[in-house]
C-alpha positions in Angstrom: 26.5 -30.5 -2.4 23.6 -29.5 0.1 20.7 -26.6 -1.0 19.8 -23.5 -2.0 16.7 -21.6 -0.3 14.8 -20.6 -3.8 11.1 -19.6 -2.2 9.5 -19.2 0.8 5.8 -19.2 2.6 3.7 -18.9 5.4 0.0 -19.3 6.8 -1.5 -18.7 10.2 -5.4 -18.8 10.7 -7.6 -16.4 10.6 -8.6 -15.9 13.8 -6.3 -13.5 16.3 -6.9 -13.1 20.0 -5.2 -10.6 21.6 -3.6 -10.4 25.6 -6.5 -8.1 26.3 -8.9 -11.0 25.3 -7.4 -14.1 27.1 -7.4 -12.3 30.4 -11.2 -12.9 29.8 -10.8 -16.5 29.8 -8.2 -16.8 32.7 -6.5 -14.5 35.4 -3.9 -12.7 33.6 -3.1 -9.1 32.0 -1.5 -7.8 28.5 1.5 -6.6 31.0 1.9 -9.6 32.8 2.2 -11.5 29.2 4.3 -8.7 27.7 6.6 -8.3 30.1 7.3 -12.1 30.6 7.3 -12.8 27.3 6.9 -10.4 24.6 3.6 -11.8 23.2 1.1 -9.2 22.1 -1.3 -11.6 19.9 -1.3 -14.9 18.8 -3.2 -16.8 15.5 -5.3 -20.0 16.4 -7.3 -22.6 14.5 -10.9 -22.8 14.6 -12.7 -23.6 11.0 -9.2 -24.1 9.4 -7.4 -27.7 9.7 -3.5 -27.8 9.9 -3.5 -29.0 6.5 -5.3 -26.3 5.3 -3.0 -23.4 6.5 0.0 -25.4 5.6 -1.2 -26.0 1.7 -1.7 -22.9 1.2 1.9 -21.9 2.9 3.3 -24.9 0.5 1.5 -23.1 -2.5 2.7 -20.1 -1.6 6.4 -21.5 -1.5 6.4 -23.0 -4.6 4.7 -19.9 -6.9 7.7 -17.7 -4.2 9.9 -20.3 -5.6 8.4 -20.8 -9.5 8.4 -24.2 -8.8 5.7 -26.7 -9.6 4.7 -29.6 -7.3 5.3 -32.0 -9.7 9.0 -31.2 -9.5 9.6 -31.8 -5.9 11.3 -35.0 -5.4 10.9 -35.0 -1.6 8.4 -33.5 1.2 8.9 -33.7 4.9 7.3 -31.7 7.6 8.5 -31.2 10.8 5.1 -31.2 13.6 4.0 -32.7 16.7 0.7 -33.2 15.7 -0.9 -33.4 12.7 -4.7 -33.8 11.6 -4.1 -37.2 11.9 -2.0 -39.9 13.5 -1.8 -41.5 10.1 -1.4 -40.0 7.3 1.0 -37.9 8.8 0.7 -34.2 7.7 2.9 -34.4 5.1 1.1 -36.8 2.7 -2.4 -35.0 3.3 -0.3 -31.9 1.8 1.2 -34.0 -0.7 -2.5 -34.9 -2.0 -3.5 -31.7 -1.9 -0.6 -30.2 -4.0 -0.7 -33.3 -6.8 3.0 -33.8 -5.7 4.5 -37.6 -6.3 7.3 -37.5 -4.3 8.2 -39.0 -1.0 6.6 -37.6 2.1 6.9 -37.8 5.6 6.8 -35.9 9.0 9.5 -35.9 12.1 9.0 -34.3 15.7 12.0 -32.7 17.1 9.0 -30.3 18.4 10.0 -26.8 18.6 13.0 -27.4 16.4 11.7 -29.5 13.8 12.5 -26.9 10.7 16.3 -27.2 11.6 15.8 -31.2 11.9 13.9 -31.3 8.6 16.7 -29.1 6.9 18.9 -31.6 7.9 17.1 -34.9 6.6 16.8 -32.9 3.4 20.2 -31.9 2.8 21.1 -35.9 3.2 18.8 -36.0 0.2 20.4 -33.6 -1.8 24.0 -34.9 -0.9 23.1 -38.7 -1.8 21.8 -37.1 -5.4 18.2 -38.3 -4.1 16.9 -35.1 -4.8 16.8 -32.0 -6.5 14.1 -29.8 -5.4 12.4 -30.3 -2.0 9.8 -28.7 0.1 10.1 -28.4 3.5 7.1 -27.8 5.7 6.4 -27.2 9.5 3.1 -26.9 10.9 1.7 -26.9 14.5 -1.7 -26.7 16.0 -0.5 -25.5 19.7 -4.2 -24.3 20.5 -5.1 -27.9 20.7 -2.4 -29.0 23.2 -2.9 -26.3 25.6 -4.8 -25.8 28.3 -6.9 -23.4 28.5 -6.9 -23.0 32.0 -3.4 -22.6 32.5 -2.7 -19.4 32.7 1.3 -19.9 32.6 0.8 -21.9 29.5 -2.1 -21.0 26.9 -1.0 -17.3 26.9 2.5 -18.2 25.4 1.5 -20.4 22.1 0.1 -19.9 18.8 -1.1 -21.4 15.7 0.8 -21.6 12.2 3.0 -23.2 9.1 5.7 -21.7 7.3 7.5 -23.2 3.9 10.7 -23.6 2.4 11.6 -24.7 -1.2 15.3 -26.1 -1.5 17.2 -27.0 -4.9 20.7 -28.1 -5.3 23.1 -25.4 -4.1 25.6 -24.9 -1.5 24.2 -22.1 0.6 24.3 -24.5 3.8 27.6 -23.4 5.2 26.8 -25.5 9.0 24.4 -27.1 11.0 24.2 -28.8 13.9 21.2 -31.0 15.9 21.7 -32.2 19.4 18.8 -34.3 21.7 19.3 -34.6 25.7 16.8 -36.7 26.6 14.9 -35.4 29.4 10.5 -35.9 29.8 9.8 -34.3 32.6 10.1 -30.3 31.9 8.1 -30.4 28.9 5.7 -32.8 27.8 2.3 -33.7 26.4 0.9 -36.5 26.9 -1.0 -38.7 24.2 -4.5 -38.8 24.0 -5.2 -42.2 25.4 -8.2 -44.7 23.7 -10.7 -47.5 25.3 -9.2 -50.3 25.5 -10.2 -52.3 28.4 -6.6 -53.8 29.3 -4.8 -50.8 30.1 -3.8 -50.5 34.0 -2.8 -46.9 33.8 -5.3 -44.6 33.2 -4.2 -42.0 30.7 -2.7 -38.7 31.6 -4.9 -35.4 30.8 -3.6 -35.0 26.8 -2.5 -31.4 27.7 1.1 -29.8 27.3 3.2 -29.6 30.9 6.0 -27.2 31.0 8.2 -26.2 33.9 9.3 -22.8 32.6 12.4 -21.9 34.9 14.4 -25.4 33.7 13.2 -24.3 29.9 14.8 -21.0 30.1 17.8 -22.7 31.3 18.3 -25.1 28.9 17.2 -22.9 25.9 19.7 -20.2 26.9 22.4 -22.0 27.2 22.0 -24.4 24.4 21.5 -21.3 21.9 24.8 -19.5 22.8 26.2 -23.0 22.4 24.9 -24.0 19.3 25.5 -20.7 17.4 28.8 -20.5 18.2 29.7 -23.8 17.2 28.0 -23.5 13.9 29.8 -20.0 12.9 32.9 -21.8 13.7 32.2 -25.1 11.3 31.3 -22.4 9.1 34.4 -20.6 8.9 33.0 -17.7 9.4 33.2 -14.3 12.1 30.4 -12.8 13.8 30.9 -9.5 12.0 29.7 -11.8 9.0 26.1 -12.3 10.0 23.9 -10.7 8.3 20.4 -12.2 10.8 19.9 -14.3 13.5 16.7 -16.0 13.0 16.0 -17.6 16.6 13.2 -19.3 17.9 10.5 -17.3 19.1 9.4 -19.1 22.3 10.5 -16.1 24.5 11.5 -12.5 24.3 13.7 -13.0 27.1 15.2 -16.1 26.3 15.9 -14.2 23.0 17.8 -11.3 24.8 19.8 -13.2 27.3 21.3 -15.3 23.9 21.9 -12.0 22.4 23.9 -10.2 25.8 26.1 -13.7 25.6 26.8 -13.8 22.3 27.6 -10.4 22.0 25.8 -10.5 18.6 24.7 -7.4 17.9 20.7 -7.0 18.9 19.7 -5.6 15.7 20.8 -8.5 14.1 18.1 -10.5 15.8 14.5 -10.9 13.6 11.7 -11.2 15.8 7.8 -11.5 15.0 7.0 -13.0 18.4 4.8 -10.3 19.2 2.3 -11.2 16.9 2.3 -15.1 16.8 3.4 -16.2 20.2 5.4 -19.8 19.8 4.2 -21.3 17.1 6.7 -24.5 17.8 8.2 -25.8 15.0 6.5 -23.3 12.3 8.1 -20.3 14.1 11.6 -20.4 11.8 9.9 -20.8 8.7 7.4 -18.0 9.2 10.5 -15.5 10.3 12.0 -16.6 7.0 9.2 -15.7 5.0 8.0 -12.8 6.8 11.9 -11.4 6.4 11.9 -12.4 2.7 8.7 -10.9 1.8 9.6 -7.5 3.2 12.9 -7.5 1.3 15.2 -7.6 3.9 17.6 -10.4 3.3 20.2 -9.4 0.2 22.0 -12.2 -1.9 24.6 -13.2 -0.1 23.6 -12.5 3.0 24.8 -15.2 6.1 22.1 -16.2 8.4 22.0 -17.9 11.3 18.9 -20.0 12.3 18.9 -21.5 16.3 16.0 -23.8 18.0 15.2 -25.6 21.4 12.4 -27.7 21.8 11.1 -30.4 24.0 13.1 -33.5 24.1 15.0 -31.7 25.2 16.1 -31.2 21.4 18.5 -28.2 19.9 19.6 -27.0 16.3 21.2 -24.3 14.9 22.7 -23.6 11.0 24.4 -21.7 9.0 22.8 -20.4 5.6 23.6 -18.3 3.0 20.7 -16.3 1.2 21.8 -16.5 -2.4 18.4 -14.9 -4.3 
């Protein structure tokens, strides 16, 4: 026993700043982000808290899925910051729904959604659950900084949703962590108290792009093709790849590997930047809502993220 997929949602804040509009704030140009990335756009927070674009991603989910929120037996959302330290995000959601169940949150950063799929399928394979809601939520505006021109033009805000019953449309998955701080990192934001020796480092995220690209490449072709072979299945089966959306580039290198073809590939990156851990969940909804999945289609779902963490699955779409 593992899950079904029975609804999905999404949110991202109102506001939307364009390439055009950042080079305004720092020395940069809508080619120099395109063609290093595929950005266009990106959403970011400003009156909106997390919570309040990933409630109304969870609503959405659960009305996709015709599902109330008092028959959720679990809720965990995958983030690297919530609103705040404690609760995490996934109990301020819980409040807001009038759910009752068990929630929580996890960091496995960018590949949190894969992570939290995982903890929730040990849910529904220990008979601990029967309908679940899977969140993932991320802020990245406020971890940024905004005078970095190699990193603020590259992230978005956003939170996608996934309802899960009993099923067994999960067909593989696989999470791997190589523990390495130094490429990517953000420090935490430190406090006052007087007996610290260290003074705190500036609470901003640090990214050495070239090692990234390295590791997310390689760890992609890796992961998918171990998953389709736990799965039992061909590469002729796959319906989507659904793969982070960090980097156009990184995207198309895993493709040329693989030898998957590219219009197998969904991709919203263009409009959202890397939304982190919410980027998965919002290509599943964005893909479900415009029809283009079929019942029984095989998809394949792929993340890196810092850590360095990786995860990849196989799913069957069985609506």
């Amino acid at each position: 026993m593992s899950f079904t997929i029975i609804g999905t949602g999404s949110k991202v804040p109102a506001l939307v700043k364009t390439n055009e509009q950042l080079a305004d704030l720092v020395e940069t140009s809508d080619e120099w982000i395109t063609t290093r990335t595929g950005i266009k756009q990106r959403h970011i927070c400003t009156t909106e808290s997390l919570a309040d674009i990933l409630y109304d991603a969870a609503a959405s989910a659960l009305d996709d899925a015709g599902t109330r929120a008092d028959e959720l037996d679990l809720i965990v959302c995958a983030t690297i910051r919530g609103d705040y330290i404690s609760p995490s995000l996934a109990c301020v959601v819980q409040e807001r729904l009038r759910a009752s169940c068990p929630a929580f949150d996890i960091n496995a950063a960018c590949t949190g959604f894969i992570y939290a799929l995982d903890v929730a399928e040990g849910y529904f394979a220990r008979k601990k659950a029967r309908k679940a809601l899977v969140l993932a939520a991320e802020a990245m505006s406020k971890t940024v900084d905004w005078n970095d021109r190699a990193t603020c033009v590259l992230f978005g805000d956003g939170a996608g949703a996934a309802v899960l019953a009993e099923g067994d449309d999960l067909l593989s998955i696989k999470l791997t962590a190589v523990g390495n701080t130094g490429p990517l990192f953000i420090p935490h934001v430190g406090g006052n108290c007087p007996f610290v020796a260290v003074q705190s480092a500036r609470p901003y995220l640090s990214m050495q792009g070239q090692d990234v690209y390295k590791f997310a490449v390689s760890s992609m072709c890796r992961d998918i093709q171990d998953v389709i072979k736990e799965a039992g299945i061909a590469k002729t089966d796959i319906a989507y790849v659904l793969p982070h959306q960090a980097n156009i580039r990184i995207i198309d290198a895993a493709q040329k590997r693989l030898k998957i073809p590219q219009y197998k590939y969904i991709s919203n990156i263009e409009k959202y930047g890397n939304t982190s851990a919410a980027s998965i969940p919002l290509l599943l909804d964005e893909a479900n809502r415009d029809g283009r999945f079929k019942c029984g289609d095989i998809l394949v779902l792929s993340a890196f993220g810092g850590g360095f963490t990786t995860g990849a699955c196989v799913i069957r779409w069985n609506r």
